[in-house]
N, C-alpha and C positions, 0 to 999 in steps of 0.2 A: 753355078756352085750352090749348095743348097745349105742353110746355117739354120739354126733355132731361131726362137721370135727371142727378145731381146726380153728382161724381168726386170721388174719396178724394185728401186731400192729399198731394202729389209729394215733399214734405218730410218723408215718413216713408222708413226706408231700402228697396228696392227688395223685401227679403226678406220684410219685413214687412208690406210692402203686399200682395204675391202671398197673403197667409192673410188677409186680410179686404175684405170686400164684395162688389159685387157682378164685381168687372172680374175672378173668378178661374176659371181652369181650373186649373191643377195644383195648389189647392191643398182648392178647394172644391167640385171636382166633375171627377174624375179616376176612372175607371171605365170601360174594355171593354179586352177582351184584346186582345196586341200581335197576335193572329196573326188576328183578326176581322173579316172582310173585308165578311161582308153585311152587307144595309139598315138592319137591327136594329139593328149597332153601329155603323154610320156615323151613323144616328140619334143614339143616344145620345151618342156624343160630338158632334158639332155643334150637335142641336139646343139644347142644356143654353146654350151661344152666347147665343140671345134675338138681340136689335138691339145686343148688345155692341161697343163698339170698342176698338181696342187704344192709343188715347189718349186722354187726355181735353181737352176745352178748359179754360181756365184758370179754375180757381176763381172764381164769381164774388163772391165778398166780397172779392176783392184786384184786380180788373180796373177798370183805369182808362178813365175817360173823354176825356183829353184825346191829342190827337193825337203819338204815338211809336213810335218804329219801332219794327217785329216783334222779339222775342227770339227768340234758338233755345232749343232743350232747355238749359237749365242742369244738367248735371249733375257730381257731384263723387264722390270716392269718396272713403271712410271707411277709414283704415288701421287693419286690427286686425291688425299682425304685420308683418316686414319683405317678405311678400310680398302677405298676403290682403287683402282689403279685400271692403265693399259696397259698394253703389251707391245713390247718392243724388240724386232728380231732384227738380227744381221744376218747375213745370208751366209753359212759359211763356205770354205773354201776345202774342197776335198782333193786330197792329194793322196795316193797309193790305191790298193788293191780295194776295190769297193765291197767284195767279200769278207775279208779282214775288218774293218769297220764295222760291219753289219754284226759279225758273228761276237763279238768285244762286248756288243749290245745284246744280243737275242737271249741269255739267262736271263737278265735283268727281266727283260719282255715279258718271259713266261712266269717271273716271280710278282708281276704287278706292274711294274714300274711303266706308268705310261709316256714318262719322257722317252725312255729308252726306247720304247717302240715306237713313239713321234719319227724318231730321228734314223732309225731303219727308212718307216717311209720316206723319209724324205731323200737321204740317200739313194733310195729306189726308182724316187722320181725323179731325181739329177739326171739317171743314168738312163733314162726311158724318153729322156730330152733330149740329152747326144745321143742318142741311138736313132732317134725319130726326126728327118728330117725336116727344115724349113723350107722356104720357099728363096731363090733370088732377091727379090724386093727390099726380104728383111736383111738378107748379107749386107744389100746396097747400104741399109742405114747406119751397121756396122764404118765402113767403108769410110760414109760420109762424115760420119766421127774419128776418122785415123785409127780406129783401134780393131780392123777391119785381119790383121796379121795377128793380134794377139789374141781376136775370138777364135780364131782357125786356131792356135797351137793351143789355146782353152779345150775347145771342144775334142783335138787327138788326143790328150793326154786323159781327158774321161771318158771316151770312147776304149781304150786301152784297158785303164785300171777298172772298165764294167764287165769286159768281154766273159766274165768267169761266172758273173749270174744269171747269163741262160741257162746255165746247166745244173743251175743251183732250185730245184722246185720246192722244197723249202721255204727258200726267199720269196719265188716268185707266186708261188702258190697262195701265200698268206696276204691279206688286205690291212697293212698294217695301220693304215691311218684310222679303220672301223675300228681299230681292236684300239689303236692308242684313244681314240673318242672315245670309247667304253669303259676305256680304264680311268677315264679323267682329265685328262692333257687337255687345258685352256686353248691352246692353240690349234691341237689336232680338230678340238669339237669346233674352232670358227672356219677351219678349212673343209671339215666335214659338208657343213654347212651351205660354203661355198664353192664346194663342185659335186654336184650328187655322180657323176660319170668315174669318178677315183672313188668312191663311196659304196656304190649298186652297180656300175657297170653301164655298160651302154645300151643301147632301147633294145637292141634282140634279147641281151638278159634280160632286161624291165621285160619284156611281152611274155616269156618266157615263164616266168613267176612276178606276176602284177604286185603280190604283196610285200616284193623289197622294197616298191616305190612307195606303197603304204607307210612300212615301217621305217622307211630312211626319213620321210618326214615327220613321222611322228616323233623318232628318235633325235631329229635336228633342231626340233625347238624345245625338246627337251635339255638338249643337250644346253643349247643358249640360254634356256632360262632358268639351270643350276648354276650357270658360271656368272650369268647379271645377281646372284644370289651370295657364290663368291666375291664379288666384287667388281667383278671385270667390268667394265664400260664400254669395251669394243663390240661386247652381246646385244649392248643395250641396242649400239648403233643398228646391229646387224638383225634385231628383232626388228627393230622401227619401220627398215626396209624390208623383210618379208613379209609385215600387214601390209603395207603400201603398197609392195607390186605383186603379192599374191601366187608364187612358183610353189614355197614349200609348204605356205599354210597358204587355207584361206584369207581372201584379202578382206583386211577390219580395219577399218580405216581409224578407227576410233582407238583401237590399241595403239597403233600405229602414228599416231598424237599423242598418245603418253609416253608412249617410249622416246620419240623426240623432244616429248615435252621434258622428259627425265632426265634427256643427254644433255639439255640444251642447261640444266641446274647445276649438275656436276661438272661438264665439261662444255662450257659454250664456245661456239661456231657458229661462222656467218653462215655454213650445209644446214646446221638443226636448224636456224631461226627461218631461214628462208622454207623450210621443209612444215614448218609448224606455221608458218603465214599462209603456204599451200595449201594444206589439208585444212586450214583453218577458215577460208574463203570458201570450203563448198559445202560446213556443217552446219549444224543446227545445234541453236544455246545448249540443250539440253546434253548431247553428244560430245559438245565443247567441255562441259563441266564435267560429265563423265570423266573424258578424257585427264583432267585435271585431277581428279581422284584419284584415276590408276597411274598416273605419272607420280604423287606422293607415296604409292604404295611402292612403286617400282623403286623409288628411290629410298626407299627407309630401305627393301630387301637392298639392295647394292649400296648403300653407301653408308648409314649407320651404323 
């Protein structure tokens, strides 16, 4: 019997989540030069992807059975300072026609409104979860948790309320997580981020036209370093680890030390301390103090 991979809970903060499991590009597998245009690295960064998506469906040990209208994204942000904050989401629970949902949302969409088109995508990618097979192994861990009966009637009942967006090219046709990253959506742009394959497509499109991979990165740390500007924190983390392992930018190691150094001021963790003792063993004074400069600039733009 074949189930989805199992998703990390929404109720951990945003930054947090980006450094564990499996749903991570920038943080666990982040590697090819910014200026690497061939096959080689269009490989290696997409294909590292797998059948990843950049949402998940609603945990199933909290998914209900009885008949309730759809949630959207629940999200909230966590003040750490009169400006910074993270980002905190709950995974929601979709219940009904996943056409209806979507379509509640799509004026909003095209008036601006980048949550609303957040939350199309995500919806989108619920349904491209249960549609797209797992493997046995992951049922088994289901299973092994008892909750092995109620990911199966999880997964029939949104396989059911998706059936009606194949035929919807509208839906399908549109990339809505690019468009809500463009429109502004905090969330959209750290998920943009971390999956270029939901973002650009997978390497036939990359070879195809090389420069969506140009402009997806140049677009992604842009996108991260308007939102470390807003406030967010979870940018900072997720810039820190693109100098560090070098997929969507080139790797700077030395950026890549302010920006830890910056997270570690605002929001300290034993990941930044240990992250900044790291890159701080293989630099040189000069590069160190560097570092130390643009960690107070980073942090005046995000937290002052």
């Amino acid at each position: 019997m074949n189930r989805r991979k199992p998703s990390p809970s929404f109720s951990t903060p945003l930054s947090k989540r980006l450094c564990i499991g499996t749903l991570t590009v920038l943080t666990a597998s982040c590697s090819v030069s910014g200026t690497d245009t061939s096959s080689a690295g269009h490989a290696s960064l997409l294909e590292m992807q797998g059948a990843t998506s950049t949402h998940e469906m609603a945990d199933p040990r909290t998914a209900r059975t009885d008949v309730q209208p759809s949630t959207g994204t629940l999200n909230a942000r966590i003040a750490l300072g009169p400006k910074a904050f993270l980002i905190d989401i709950k995974s929601p629970e979709y219940i009904g026609d996943a056409t209806r949902y979507i379509d509640e949302r799509v004026q909003r969409s095209k008036t601006g409104d980048s949550q609303a088109s957040y939350e199309i995508h995500a919806r989108v990618a619920s349904c491209k979860r249960a549609l797209d097979p797992g493997d046995d192994g992951e049922y088994k861990v289901y299973s092994s948790m008892g909750i092995a009966e109620q990911f199966s009637r999880r997964i029939e009942e949104e396989i059911e309320s998706c059936k009606a967006i194949a035929e919807r090219t509208d839906i399908t046709g549109e990339n809505w997580l690019s468009l809500a990253a463009a429109q502004g959506s905090i969330e959209a742009r750290l998920m943009y981020a971390q999956n270029p394959r939901a973002a650009i497509g997978d390497l036939t499109d990359v070879l195809s036209d090389p420069s969506r991979l140009i402009d997806y990165r140049r677009n992604a740390v842009e996108y991260l370093s308007e939102s470390v500007s807003s406030g967010n924190v979870d940018s900072i983390e997720a810039l820190a680890n693109i100098y560090e392992r070098g997929i969507v930018a080139e790797r700077f190691y030395t950026k890549s030390l302010g920006y830890w150094m910056a997270l570690q001021r605002v929001h300290p963790s034993q990941y930044s301390a240990e992250s900044i003792s790291r890159l701080s063993s293989s630099m040189q004074t000069e590069q160190i103090i560097r570092a130390q400069e643009l960690s107070s600039e980073i942090y005046r733009s995000c937290c002052e």
